[in-house]
C-alpha positions in Angstrom: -39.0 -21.9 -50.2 -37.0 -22.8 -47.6 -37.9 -26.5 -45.8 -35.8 -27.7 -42.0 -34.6 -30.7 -42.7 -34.4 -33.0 -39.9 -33.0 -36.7 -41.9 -29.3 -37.7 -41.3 -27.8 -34.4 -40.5 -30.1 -31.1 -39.8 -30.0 -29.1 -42.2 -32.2 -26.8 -44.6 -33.1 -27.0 -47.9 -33.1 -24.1 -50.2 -35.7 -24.1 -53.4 -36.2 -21.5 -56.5 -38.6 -22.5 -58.9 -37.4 -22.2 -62.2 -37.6 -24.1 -65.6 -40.9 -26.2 -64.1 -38.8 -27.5 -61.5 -37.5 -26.2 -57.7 -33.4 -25.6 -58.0 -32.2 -27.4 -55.0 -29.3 -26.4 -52.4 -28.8 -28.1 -49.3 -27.7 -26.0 -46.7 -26.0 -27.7 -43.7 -25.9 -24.7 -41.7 -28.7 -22.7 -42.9 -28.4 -19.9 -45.0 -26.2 -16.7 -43.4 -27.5 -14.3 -41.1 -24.2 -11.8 -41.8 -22.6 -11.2 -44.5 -19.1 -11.8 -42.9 -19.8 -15.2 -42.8 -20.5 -17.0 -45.4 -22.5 -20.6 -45.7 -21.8 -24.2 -47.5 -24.4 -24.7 -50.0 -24.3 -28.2 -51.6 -26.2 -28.4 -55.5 -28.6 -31.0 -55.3 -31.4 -32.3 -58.0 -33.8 -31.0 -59.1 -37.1 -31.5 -57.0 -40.7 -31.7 -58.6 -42.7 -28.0 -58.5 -45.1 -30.6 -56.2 -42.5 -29.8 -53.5 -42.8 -26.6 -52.9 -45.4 -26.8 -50.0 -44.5 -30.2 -48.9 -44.3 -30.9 -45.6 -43.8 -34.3 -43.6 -43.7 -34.4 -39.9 -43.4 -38.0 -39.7 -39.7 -40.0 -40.9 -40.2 -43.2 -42.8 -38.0 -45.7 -41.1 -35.5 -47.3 -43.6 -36.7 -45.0 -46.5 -33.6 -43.1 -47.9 -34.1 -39.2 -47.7 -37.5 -39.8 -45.3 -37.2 -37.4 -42.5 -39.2 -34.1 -41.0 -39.3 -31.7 -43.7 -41.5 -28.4 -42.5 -41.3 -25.0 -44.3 -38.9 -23.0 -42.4 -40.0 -20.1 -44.9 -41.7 -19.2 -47.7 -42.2 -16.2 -49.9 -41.1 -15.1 -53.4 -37.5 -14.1 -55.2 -36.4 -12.2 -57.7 -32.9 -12.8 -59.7 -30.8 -9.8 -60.1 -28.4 -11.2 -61.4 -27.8 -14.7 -62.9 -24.3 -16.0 -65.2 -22.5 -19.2 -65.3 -21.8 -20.4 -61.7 -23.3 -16.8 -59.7 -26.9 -16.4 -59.0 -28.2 -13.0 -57.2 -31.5 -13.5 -56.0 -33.8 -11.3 -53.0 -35.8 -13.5 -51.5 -38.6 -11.9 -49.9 -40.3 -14.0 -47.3 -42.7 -14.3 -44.0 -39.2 -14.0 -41.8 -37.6 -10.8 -43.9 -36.3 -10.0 -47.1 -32.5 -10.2 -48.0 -30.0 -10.7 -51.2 -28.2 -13.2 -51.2 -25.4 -14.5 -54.3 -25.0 -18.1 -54.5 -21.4 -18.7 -56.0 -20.2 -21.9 -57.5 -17.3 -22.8 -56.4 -16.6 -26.4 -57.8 -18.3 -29.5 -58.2 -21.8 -29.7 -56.5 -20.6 -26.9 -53.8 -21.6 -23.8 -54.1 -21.1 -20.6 -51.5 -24.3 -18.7 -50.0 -23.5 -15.0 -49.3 -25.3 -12.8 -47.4 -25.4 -9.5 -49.6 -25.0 -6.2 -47.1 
């Protein structure tokens, strides 16, 4: 799942499900479309599994976090690979199918990867 995130700052929201919840990554500037460039990807909590189809097209006004949410995309992933601070997942969704490795790279910031 991937939501567009229109709150503060646009961004988009990244989502797994795994362990009864939906691993969370902000992604300021989406995730990478070439795998020369690599994309910010910020840890956040864990969301509810009742996220996963969520969508809001209308901001709450002085509610923290209220914004549009719609899903960007949405489709399944596999891991490949998973160890402490790398995950390898292809995601395989309505816009394409693509690996991608999520690296942690300290603190709550990780680095999205578009895998060639």
């Amino acid at each position: 799942m991937v939501h567009e995130h229109h709150a503060t700052t646009h961004h988009f929201d990244l989502r797994l499900e795994g362990g009864g919840v939906l691993w969370s990554w902000a992604l300021p500037k989406g995730l990478p479309v070439d795998p020369r460039c690599n994309r910010l990807a910020v840890r956040v909590e864990d969301h509810e599994l009742d996220h996963i189809d969520f969508e809001d097209a209308t901001p709450v006004d002085g509610v923290e976090g209220a914004a549009t949410k719609l899903i960007w995309d949405d489709g399944v992933y596999q891991v490949v690979r998973s160890s402490p601070g790398k995950l390898v997942v292809d995601l395989s969704g309505r816009r394409g199918t693509c690996r991608y490795a999520l690296v942690h790279t300290g603190g709550s910031n990780w680095l999205a990867h578009l895998m060639a």
